[in-house]
Backbone as JSON Lines, residues from 0, in Angstrom:
{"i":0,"aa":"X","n":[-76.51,-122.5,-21.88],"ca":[-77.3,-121.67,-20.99],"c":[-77.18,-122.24,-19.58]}
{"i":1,"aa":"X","n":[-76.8,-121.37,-18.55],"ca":[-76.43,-121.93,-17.38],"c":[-78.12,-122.35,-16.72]}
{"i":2,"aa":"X","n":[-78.01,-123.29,-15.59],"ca":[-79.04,-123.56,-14.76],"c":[-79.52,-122.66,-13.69]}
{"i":3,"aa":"X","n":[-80.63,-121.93,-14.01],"ca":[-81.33,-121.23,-13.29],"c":[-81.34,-121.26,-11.56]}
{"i":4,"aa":"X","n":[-80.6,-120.56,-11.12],"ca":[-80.22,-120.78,-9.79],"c":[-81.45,-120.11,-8.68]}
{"i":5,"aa":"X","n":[-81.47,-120.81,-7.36],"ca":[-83.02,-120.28,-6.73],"c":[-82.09,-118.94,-6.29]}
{"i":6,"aa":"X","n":[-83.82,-118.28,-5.92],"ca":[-83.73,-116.94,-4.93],"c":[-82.88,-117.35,-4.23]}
{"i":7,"aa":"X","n":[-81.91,-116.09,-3.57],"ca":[-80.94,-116.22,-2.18],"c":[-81.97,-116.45,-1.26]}
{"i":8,"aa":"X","n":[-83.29,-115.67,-1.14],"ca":[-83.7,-115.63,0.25],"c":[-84.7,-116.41,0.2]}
{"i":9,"aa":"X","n":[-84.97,-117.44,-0.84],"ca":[-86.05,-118.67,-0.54],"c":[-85.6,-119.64,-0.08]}
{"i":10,"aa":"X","n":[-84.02,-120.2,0.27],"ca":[-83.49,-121.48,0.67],"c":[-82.67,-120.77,1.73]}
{"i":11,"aa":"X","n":[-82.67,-119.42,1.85],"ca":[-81.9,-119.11,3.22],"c":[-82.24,-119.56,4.59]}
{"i":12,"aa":"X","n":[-81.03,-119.86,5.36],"ca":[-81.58,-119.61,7.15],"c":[-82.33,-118.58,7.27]}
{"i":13,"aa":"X","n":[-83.08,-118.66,8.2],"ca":[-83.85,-117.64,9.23],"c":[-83.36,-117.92,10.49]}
{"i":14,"aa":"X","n":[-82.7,-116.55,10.54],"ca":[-82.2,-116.33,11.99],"c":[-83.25,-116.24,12.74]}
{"i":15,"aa":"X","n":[-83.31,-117.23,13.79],"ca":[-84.38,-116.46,15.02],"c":[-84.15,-115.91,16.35]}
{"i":16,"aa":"X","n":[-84.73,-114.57,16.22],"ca":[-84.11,-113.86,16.88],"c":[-85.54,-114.06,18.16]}
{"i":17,"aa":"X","n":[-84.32,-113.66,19.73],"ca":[-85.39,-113.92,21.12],"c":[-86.42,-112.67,20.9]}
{"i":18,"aa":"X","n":[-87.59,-113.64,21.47],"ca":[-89.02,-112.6,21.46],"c":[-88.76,-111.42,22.38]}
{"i":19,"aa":"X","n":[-89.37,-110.29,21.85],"ca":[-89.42,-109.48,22.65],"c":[-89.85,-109.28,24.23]}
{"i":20,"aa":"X","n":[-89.26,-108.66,25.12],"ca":[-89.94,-108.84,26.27],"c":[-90.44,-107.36,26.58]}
{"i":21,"aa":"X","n":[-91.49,-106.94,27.43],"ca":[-92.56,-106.06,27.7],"c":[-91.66,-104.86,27.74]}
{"i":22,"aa":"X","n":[-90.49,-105.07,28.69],"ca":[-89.74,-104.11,29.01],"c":[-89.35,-103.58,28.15]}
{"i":23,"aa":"X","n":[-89.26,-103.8,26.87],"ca":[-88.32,-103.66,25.98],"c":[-89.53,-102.78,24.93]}
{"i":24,"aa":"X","n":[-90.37,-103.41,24.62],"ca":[-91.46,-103.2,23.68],"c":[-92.51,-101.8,24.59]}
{"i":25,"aa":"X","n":[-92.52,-101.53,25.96],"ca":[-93.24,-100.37,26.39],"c":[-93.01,-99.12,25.98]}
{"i":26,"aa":"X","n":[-91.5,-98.83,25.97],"ca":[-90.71,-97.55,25.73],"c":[-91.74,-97.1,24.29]}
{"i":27,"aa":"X","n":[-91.25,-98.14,23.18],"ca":[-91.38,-98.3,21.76],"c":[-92.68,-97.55,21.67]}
{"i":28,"aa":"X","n":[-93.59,-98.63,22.34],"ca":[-95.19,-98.26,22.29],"c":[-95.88,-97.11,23.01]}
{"i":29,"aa":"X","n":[-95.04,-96.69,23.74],"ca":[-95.39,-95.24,24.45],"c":[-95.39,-94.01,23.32]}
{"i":30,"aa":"X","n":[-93.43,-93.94,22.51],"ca":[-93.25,-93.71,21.6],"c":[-94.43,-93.24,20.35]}
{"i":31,"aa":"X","n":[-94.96,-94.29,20.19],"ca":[-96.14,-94.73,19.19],"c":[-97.17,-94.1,19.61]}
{"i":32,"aa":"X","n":[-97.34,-93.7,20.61],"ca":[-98.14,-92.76,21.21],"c":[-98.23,-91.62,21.76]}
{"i":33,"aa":"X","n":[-97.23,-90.36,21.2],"ca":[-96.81,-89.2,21.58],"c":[-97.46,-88.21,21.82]}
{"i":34,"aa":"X","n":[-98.84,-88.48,20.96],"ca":[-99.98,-87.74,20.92],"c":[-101.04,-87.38,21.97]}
{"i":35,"aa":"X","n":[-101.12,-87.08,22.88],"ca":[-102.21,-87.02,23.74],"c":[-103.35,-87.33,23.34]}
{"i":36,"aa":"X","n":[-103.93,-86.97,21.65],"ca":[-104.98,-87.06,21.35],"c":[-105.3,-88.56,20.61]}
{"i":37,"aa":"X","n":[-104.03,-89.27,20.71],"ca":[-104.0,-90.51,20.23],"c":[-104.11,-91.64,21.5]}
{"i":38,"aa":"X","n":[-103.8,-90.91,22.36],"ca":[-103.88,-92.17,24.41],"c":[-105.04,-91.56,24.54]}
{"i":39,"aa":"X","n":[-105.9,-90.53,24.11],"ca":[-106.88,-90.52,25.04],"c":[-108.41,-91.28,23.7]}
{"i":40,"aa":"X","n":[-108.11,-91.39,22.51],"ca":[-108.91,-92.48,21.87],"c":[-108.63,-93.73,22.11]}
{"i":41,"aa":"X","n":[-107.4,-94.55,22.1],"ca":[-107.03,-95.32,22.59],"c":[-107.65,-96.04,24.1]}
{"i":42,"aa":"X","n":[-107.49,-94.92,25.22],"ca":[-108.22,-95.17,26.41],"c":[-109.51,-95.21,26.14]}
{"i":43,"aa":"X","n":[-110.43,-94.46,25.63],"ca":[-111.76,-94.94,25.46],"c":[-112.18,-95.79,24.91]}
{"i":44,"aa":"X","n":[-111.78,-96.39,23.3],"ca":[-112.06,-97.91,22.65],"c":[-111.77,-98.35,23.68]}
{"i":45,"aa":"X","n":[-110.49,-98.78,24.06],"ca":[-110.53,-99.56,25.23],"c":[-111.22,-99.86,26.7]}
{"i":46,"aa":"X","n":[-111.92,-98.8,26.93],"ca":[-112.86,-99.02,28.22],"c":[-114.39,-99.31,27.31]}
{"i":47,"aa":"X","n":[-114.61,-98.69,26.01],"ca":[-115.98,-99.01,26.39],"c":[-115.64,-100.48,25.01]}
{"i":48,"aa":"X","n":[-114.82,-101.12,24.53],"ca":[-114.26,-102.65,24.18],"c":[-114.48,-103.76,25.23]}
{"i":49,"aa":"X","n":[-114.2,-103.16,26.52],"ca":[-114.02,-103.81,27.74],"c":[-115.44,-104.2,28.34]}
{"i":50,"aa":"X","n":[-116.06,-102.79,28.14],"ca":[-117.3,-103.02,28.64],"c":[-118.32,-103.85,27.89]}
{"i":51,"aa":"X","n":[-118.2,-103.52,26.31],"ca":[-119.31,-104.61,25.74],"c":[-118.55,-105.93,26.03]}
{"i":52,"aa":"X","n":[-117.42,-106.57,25.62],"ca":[-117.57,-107.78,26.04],"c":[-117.36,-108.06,27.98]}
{"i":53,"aa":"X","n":[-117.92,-107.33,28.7],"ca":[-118.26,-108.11,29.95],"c":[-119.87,-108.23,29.14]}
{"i":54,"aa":"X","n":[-120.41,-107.38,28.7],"ca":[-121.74,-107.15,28.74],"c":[-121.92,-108.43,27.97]}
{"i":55,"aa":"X","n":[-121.13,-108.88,26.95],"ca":[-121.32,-109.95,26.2],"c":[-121.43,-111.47,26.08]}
{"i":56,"aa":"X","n":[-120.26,-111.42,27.62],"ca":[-119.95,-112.84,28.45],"c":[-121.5,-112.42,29.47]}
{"i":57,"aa":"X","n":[-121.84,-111.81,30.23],"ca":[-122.94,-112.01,30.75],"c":[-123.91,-111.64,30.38]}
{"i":58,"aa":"X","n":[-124.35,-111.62,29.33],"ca":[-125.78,-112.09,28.36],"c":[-125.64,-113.53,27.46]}
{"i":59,"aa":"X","n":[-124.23,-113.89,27.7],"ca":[-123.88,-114.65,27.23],"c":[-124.26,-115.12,25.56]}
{"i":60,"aa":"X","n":[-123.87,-113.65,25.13],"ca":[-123.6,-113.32,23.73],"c":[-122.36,-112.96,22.87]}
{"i":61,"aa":"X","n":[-122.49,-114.11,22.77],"ca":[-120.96,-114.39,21.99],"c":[-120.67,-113.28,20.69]}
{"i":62,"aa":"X","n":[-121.86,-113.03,20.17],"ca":[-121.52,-112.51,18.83],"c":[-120.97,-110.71,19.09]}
{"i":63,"aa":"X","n":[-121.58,-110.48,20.26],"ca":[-120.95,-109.46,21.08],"c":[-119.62,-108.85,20.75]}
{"i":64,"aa":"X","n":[-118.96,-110.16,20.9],"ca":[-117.37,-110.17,21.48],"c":[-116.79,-109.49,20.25]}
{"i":65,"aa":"X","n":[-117.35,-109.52,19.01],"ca":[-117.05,-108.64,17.32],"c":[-117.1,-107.55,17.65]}
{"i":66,"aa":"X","n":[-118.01,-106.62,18.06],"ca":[-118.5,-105.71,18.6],"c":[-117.58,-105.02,19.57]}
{"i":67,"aa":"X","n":[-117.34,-105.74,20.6],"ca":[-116.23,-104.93,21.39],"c":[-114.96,-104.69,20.92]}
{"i":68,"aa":"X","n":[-114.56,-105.86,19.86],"ca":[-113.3,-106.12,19.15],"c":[-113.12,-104.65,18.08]}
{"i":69,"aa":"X","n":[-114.32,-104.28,17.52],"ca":[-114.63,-103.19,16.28],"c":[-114.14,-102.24,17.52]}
{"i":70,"aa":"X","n":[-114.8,-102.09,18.32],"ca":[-114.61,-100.86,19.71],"c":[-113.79,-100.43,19.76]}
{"i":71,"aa":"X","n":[-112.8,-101.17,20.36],"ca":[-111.32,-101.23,20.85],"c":[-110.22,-100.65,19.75]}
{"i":72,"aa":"X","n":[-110.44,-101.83,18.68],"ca":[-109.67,-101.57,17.93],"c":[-109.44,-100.59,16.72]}
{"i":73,"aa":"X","n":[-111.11,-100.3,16.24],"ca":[-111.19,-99.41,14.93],"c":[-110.9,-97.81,15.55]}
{"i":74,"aa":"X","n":[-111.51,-97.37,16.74],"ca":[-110.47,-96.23,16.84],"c":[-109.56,-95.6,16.77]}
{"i":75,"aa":"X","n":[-108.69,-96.68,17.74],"ca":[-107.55,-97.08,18.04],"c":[-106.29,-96.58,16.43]}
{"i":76,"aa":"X","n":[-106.8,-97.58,15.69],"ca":[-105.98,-97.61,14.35],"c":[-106.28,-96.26,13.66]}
{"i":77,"aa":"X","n":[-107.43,-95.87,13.49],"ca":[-108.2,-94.77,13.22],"c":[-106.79,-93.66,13.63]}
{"i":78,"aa":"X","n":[-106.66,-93.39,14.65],"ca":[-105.97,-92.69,15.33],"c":[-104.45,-92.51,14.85]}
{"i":79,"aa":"X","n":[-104.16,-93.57,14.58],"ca":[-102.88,-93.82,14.76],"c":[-102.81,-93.15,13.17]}
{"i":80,"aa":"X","n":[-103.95,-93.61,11.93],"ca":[-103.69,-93.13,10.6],"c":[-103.72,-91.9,10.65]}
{"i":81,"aa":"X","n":[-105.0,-90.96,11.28],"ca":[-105.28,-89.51,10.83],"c":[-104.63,-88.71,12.02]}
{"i":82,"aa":"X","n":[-104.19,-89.13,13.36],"ca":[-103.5,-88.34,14.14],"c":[-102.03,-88.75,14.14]}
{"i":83,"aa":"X","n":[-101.79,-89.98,14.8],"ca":[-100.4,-89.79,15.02],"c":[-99.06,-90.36,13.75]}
{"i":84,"aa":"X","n":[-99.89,-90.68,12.65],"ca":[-99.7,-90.81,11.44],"c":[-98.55,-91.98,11.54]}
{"i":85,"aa":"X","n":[-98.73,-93.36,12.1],"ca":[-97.89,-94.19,12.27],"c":[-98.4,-95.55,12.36]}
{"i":86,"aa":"X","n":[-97.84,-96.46,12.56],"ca":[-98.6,-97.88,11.83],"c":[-98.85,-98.28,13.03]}
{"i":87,"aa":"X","n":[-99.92,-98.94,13.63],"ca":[-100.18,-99.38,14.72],"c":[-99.2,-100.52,15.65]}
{"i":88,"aa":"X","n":[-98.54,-100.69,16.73],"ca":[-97.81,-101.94,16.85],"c":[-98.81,-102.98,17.37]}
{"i":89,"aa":"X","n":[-99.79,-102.81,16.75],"ca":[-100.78,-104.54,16.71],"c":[-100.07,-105.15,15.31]}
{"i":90,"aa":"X","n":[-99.76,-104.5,14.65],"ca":[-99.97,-105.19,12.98],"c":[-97.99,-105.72,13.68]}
{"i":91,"aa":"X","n":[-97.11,-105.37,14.49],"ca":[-96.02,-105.77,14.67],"c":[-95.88,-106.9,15.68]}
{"i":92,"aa":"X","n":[-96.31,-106.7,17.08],"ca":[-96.17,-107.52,17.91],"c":[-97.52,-107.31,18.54]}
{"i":93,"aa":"X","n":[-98.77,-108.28,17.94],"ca":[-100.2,-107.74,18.73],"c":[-100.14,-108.77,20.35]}
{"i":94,"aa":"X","n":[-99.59,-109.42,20.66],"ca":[-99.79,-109.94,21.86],"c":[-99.38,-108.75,22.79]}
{"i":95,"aa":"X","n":[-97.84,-108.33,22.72],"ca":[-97.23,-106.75,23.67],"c":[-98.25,-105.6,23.84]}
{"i":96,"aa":"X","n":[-98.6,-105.5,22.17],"ca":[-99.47,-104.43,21.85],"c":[-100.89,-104.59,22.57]}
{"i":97,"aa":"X","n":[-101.23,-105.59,23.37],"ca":[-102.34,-105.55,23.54],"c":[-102.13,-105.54,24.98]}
{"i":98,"aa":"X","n":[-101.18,-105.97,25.57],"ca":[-100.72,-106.26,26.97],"c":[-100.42,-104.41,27.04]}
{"i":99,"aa":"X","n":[-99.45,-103.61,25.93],"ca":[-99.35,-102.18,26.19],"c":[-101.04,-101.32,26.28]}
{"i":100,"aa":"X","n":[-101.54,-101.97,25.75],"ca":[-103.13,-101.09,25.61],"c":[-103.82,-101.32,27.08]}
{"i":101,"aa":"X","n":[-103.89,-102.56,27.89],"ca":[-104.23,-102.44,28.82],"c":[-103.59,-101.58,29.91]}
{"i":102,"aa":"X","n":[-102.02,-101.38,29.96],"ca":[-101.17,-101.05,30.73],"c":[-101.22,-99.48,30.65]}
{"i":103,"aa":"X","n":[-101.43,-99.07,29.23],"ca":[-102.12,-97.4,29.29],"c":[-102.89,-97.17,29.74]}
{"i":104,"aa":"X","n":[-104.02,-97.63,29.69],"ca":[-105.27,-97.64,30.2],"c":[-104.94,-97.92,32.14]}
{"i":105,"aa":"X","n":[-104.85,-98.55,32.22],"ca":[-104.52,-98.53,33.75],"c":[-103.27,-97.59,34.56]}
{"i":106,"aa":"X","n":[-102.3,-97.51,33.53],"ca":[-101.6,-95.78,34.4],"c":[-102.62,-94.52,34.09]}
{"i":107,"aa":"X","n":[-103.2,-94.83,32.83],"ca":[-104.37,-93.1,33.05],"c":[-105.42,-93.29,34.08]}
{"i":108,"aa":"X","n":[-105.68,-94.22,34.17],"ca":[-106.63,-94.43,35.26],"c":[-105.87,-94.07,36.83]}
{"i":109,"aa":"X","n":[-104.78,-94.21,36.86],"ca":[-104.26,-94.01,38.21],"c":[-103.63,-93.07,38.31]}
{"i":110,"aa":"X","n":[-103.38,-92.08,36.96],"ca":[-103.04,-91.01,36.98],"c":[-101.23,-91.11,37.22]}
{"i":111,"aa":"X","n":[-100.67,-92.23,36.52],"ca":[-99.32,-92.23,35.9],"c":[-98.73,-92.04,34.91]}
{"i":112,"aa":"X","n":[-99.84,-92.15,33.92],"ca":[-99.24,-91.86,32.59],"c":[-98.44,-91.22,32.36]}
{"i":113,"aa":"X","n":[-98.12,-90.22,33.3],"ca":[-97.48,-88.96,32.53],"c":[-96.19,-89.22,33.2]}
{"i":114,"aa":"X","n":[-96.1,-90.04,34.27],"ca":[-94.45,-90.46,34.53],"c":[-93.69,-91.47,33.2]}
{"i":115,"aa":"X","n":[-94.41,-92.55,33.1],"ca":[-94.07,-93.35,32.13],"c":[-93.85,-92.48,30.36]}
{"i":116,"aa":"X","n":[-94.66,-91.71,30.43],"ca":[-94.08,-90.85,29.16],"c":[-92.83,-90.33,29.4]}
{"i":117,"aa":"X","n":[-92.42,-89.85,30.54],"ca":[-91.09,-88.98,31.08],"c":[-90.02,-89.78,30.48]}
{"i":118,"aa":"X","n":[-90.04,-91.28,31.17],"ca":[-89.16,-92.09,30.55],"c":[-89.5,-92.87,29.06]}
{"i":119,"aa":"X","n":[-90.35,-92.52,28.09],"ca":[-90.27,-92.97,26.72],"c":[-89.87,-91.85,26.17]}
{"i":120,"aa":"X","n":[-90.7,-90.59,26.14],"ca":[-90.6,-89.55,24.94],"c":[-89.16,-88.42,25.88]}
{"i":121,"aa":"X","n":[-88.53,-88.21,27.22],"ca":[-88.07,-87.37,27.81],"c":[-88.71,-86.14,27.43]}
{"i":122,"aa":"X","n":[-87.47,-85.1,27.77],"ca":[-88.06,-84.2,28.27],"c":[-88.06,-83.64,26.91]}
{"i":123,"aa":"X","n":[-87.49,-83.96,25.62],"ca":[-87.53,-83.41,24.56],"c":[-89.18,-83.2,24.17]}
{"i":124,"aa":"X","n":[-89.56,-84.35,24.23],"ca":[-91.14,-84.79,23.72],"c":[-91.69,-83.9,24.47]}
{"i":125,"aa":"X","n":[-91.43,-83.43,26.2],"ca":[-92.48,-82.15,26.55],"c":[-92.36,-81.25,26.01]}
{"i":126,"aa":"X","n":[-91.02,-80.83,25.5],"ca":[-90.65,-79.76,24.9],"c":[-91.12,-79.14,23.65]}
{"i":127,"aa":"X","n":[-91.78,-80.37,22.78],"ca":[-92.47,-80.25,21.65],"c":[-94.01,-80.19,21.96]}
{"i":128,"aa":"X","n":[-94.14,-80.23,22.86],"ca":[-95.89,-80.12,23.31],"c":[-96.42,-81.38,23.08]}
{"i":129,"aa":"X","n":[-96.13,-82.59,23.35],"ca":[-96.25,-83.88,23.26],"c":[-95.98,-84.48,24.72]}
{"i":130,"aa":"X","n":[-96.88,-85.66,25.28],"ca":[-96.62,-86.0,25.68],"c":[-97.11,-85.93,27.33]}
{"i":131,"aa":"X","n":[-96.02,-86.19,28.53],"ca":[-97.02,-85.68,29.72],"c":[-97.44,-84.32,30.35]}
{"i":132,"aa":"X","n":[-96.62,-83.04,28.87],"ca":[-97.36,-81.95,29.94],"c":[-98.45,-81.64,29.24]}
{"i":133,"aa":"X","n":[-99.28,-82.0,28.7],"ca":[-100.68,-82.06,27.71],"c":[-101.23,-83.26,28.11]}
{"i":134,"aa":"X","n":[-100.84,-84.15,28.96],"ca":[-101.68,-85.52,28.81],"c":[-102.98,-85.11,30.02]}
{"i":135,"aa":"X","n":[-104.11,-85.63,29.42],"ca":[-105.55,-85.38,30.45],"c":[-105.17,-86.28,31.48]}
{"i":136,"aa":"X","n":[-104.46,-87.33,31.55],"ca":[-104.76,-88.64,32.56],"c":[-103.06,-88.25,33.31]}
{"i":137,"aa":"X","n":[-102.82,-87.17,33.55],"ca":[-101.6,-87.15,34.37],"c":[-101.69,-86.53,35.55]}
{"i":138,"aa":"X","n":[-101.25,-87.4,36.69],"ca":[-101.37,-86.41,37.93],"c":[-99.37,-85.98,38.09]}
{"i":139,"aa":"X","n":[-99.31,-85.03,38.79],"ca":[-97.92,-84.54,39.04],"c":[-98.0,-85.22,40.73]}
């Protein structure tokens, strides 16, 4: 009886491959967000996430900071299951993903969003009714 040889992929190399950089990971995460009705839950966990933990650092209530975390994020995912029916990119790259959540939030606020969709979803994605000619936070 021959000797039981290991898994291939328990004694394999792991290639490591270079971290992603923002530029690279925005397109993706815009993508991930085609939905209008999925950036505009997204933008709200995120402003009122934002707001309990200021409220939390100056009451200086730490236990708070759970609270804003539930905010932010349980929508957020919420969204992504029953609207845009796709896996969140926190569960992939949550540092980008969280750096992309602020960065939405601040083009709808300034009323860019809807350029930066131009260049993730093009003009196909308007074409499907997705995207910046449905988005609330777009100025032309």
């Amino acid at each position: 009886m021959p000797a039981a040889q290991p898994a291939a992929g328990r004694h394999a190399r792991r290639v490591e491959t270079p971290a992603m950089q923002f530029e690279e990971f925005w397109p993706r995460y815009l993508r991930a967000h085609a939905n209008p009705s999925t950036r505009t839950v997204h933008v709200a966990g995120m402003l009122v996430g934002v707001g309990i933990a200021v409220y939390a650092v100056a009451l200086r209530r730490p236990a708070l900071l759970a609270a804003a975390l539930a905010a932010g994020y349980a929508p957020a995912w919420l969204s992504h299951l029953l609207i845009e029916r796709n896996r969140p990119e926190t569960f992939r790259e949550p540092v980008l993903s969280l750096q992309a959540d602020f960065a939405m939030v601040a083009h709808a606020l300034r009323g860019t969003l809807g350029r930066e969709l131009d260049g993730a979803l093009g003009k196909a994605g308007s074409a499907a009714g997705i995207g910046p000619a449905d988005d609330l936070y777009t100025t032309r």
